[in-house]
C-alpha positions as semicolon CSV with decimal commas, in nm:
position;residue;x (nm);y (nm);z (nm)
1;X;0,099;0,556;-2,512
2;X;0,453;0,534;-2,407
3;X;0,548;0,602;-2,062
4;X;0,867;0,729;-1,918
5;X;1,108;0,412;-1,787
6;X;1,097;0,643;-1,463
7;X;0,701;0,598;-1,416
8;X;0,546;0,313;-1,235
9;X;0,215;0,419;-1,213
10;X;0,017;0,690;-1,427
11;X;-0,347;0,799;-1,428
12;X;-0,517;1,038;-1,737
13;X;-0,883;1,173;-1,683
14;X;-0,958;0,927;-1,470
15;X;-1,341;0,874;-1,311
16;X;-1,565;0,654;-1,187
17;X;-1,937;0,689;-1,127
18;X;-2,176;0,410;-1,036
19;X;-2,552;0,431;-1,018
20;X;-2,760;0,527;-0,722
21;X;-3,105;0,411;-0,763
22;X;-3,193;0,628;-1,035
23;X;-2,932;0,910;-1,002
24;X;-2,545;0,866;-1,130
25;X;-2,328;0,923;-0,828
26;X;-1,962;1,072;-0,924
27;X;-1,732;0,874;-0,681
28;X;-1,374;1,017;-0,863
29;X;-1,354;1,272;-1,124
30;X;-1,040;1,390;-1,366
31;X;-0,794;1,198;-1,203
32;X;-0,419;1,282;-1,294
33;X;-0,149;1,118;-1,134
34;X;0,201;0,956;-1,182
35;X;0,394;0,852;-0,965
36;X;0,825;0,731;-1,029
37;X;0,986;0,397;-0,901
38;X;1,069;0,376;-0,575
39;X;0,849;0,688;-0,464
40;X;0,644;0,702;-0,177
41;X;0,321;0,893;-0,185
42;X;0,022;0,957;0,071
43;X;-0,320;0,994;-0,069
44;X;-0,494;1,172;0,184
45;X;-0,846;1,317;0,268
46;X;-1,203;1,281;0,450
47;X;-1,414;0,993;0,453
48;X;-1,606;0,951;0,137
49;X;-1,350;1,195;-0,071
50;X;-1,232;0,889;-0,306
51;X;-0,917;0,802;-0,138
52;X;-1,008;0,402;-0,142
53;X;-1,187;0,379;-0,462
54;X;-0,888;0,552;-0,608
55;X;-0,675;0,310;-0,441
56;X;-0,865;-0,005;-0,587
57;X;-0,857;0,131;-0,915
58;X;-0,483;0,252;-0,929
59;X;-0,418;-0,138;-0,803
60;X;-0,660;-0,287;-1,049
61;X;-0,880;-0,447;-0,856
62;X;-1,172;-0,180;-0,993
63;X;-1,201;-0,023;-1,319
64;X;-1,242;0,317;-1,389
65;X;-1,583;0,446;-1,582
66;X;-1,344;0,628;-1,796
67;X;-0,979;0,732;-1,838
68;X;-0,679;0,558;-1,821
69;X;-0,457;0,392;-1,570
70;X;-0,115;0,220;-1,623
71;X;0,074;-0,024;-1,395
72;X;0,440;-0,083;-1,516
73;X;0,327;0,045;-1,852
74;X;0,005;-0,215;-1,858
75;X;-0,290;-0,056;-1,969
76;X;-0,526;-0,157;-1,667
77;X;-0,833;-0,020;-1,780
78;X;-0,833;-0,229;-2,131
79;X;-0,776;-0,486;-1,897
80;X;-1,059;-0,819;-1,831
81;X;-1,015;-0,924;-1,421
82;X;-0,779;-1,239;-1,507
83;X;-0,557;-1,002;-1,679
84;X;-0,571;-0,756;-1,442
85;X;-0,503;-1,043;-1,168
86;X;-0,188;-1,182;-1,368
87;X;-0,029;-0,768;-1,327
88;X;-0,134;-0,821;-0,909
89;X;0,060;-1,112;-0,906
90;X;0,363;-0,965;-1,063
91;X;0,390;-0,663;-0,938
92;X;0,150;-0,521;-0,671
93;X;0,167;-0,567;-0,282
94;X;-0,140;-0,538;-0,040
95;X;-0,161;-0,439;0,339
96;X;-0,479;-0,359;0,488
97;X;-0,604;-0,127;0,800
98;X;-0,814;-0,502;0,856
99;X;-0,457;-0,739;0,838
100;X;-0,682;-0,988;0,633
101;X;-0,462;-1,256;0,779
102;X;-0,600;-1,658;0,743
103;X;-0,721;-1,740;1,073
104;X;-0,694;-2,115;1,003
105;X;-0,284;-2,023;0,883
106;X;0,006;-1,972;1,128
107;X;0,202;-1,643;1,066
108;X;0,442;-1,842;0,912
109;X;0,221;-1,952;0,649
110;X;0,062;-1,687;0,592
111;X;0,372;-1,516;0,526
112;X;0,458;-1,809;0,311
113;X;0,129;-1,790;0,072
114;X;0,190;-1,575;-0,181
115;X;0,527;-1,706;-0,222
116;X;0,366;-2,093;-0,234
117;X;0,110;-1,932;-0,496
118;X;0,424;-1,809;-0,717
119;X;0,548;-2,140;-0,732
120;X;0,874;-1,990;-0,475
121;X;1,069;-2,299;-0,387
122;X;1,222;-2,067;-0,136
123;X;0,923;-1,939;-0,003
124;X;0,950;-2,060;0,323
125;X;1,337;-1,956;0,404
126;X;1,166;-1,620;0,259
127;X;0,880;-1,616;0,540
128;X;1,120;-1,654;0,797
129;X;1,347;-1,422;0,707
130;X;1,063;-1,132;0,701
131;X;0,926;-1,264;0,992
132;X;1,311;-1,211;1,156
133;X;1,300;-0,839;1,009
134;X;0,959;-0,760;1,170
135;X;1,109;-0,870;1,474
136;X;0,818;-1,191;1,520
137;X;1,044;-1,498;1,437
138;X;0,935;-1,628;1,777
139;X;0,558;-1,595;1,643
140;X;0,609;-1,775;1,379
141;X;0,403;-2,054;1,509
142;X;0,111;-1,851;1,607
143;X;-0,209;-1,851;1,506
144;X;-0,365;-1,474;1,403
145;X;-0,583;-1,470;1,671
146;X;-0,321;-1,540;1,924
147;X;-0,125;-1,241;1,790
148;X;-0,216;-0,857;1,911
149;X;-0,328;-0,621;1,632
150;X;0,015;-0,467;1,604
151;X;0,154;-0,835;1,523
152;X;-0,078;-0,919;1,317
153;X;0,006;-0,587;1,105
154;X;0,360;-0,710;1,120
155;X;0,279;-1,024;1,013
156;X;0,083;-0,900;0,725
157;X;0,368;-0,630;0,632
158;X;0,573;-0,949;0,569
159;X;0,388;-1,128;0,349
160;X;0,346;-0,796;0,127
161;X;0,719;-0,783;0,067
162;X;0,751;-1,187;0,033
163;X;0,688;-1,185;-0,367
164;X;0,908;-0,797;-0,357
165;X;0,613;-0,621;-0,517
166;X;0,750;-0,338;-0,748
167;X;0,424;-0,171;-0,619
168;X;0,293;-0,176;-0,265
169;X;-0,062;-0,031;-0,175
170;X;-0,109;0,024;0,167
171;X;-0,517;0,170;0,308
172;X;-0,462;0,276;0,665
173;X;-0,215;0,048;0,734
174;X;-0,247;0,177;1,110
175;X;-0,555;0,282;1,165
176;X;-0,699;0,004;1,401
177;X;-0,369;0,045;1,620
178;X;-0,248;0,317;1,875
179;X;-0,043;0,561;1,818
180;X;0,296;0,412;1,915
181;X;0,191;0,093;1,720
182;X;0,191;0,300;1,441
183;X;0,478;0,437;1,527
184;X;0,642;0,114;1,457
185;X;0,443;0,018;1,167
186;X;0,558;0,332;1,032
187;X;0,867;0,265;1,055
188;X;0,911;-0,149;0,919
189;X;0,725;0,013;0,601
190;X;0,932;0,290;0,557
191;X;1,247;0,079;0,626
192;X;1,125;-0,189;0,352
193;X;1,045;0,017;0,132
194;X;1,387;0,161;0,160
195;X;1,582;-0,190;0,183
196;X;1,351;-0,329;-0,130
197;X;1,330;-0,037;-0,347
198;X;0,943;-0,074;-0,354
199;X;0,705;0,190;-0,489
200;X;0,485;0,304;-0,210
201;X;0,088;0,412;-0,203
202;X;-0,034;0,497;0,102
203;X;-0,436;0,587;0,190
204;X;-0,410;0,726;0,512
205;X;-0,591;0,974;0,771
206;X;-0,269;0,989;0,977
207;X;-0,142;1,295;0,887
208;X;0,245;1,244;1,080
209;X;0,210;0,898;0,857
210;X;0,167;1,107;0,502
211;X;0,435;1,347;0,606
212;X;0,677;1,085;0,628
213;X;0,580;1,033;0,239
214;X;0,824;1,213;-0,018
215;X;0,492;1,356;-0,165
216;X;0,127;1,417;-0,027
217;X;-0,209;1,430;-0,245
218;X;-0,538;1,532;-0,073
219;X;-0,858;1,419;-0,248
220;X;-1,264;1,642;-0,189
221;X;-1,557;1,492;-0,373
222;X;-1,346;1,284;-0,614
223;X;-1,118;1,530;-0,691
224;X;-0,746;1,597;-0,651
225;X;-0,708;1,959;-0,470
226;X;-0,357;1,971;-0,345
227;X;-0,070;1,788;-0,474
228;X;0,234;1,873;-0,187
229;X;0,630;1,781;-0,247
230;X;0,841;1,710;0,045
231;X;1,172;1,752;-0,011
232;X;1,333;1,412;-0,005
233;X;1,597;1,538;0,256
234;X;1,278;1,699;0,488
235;X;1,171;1,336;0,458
236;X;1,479;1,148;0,572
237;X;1,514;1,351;0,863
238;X;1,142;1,337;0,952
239;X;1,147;0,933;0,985
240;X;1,499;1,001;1,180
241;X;1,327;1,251;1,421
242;X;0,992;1,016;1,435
243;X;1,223;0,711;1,569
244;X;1,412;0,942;1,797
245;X;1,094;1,038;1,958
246;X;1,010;0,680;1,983
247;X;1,295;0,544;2,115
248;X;1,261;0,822;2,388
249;X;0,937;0,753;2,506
250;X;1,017;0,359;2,598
């Protein structure tokens, strides 16, 4: 299949159904997505609609039942896991609603991992540098647990950019944090994003997070149901309006 230059990411008929004692249980179902470099895209919906599952599978770290899926034009679901690992590595970024930080690791170093793991001889000029533009450089030293939950996401927003994924997959990036947490969370993504040029997934029940996206998908039982365009100007102005509120309330 050849894929337009323009496409980072593309889905055909996807599914996946796993077995439930003696009854099949659909967990996604005709699955058709792509989405273009440098996008940003929400994939909202209830719990237990197929929002995460989806999200493993788009980032390889699942396999469909059926269908296809395509990172950067690599056929993910021919795929065996050390292949599917090697695409991770090159392209994809990970932040979690649970940080998944290394307690036993400063912020620092765990900024500085994946770098270390790429073989970066930069990697830790790199770590300090994100750790600058996430506004922590003087928690560099700290341990995870000596960080609030809001740091820690910071911290783990850094080390997600550190290899400059062309992919990033984000699963309620803010959903253990209040709302003006989020705010800011919000906000260091978006700005990334924008500053790296990195695709961006988000799973998210934050609905003021998904309307930030340039483009909203809902998922029911599975399924796609609603597939919304913003228009990219709507979305610019939205983030503008979102920091003006913020700055207001300090």
């Amino acid at each position: 299949m050849n894929l337009n230059s323009e496409i980072i990411l593309k889905t055909q008929l996807l599914a996946k159904h796993v077995m439930l004692e003696d009854k099949q249980l659909t967990l996604l179902q005709d699955i058709n997505l792509a989405v273009s470099t440098g996008e940003t895209i929400a994939i909202v919906g209830s719990s237990g609609s197929g929002k995460t599952t989806l999200l493993s599978i788009l980032a390889g770290l699942d396999l469909p039942s059926y269908g296809e899926v395509y990172l950067k034009n690599k056929p993910l679901h021919q795929l065996n896991e050390e292949q599917r690992s090697q695409v991770r590595a090159d392209h994809v970024g990970f932040i979690f609603q649970q940080f998944l930080l290394i307690s036993s690791l400063t912020a620092l170093e765990n900024v500085m991992l994946p770098a270390e793991l790429a073989n970066d001889d930069n990697a830790k000029q790199q770590a300090l540098d994100l750790l600058a533009q996430v506004g922590l450089s003087e928690r560099a030293n700290h341990f995870p647990a000596q960080l609030s939950g809001g740091e820690q996401q910071r911290v783990a927003i850094a080390r997600a950019f550190i290899t400059k994924p062309d992919i990033l997959f984000a699963d309620e990036p803010t959903g253990n944090l209040d709302k003006y947490t989020s705010t800011h969370i919000a906000d260091l993504l978006f700005d990334l994003n924008k500053q790296f040029g990195t695709t961006l997934v988000l799973v998210t029940h934050d609905l003021i997070l998904a309307q930030r996206c340039q483009r909203r998908v809902e998922m029911q039982g599975g399924r796609l149901i609603n597939k919304q365009h913003l228009d990219h100007t709507k979305s610019e102005q939205l983030n503008t309006d979102t920091k003006i509120i913020q700055a207001e309330n300090v």
